[in-house]
N, C-alpha and C positions, 0 to 999 in steps of 0.2 A: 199249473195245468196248461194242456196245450190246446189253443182255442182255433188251430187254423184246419181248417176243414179242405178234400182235397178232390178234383177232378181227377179220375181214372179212367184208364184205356186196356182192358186186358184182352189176352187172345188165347182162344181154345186151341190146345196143341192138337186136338179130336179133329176137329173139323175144318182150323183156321179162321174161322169166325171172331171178330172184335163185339167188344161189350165195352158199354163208357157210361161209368156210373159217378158217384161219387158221395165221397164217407167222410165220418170224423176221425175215423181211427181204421187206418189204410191195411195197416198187416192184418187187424180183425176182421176188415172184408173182403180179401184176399184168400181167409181160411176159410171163411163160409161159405164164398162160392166153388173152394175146392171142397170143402164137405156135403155139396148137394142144400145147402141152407138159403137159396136163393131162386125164386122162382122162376126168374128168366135164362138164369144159365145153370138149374138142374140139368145133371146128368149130360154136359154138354162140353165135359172139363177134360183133362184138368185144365186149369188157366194160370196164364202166367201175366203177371206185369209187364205192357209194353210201356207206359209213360206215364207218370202223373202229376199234376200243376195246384200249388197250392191257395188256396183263397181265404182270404179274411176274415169271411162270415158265410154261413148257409146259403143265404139270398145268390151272393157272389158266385159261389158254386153250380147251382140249382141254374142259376141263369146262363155262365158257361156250358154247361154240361146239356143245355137246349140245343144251344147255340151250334155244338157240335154235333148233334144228333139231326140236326135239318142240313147238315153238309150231305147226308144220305151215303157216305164212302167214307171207309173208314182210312184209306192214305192221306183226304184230304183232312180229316178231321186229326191226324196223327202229326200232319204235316204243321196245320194252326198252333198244336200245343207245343212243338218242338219251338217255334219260332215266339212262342209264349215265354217259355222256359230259358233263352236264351236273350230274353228282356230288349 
């Protein structure tokens, strides 16, 4: 089983709006926030996947996924995980 759990970045095609959350199981949370099954981005979709960075463990995640949420802008916060991602 796959144990790494993952920082996301998605964008409402609706409004342009970013959302960065993060899952154990990414295409599952993908489908629920396009099914309206998510509280912060009901009815606010559809959304699409702009980035996502994978972590270790919960903690690792939980504490990235802070981290980019106090950048307060989502280029710059798109920006950190691109240069995550490229190691």
């Amino acid at each position: 089983m796959n144990n790494l759990f993952h920082v996301y970045i998605i964008k409402s095609l609706s409004s342009g709006k970013y959302y960065i959350g993060h899952t154990h199981n990414l295409d599952d949370r993908l489908k629920r926030h396009n099914q309206n099954r998510s509280v912060y981005t009901k009815l606010k979709g559809p959304w699409e996947l702009v980035l996502a960075y994978p972590c270790n463990s919960k903690n690792e995640a939980v504490q990235l996924e802070l981290k980019l949420k106090k950048f307060k802008n989502s280029k710059k916060a798109i920006a950190y995980l691109q240069k995550l991602n490229q190691g």
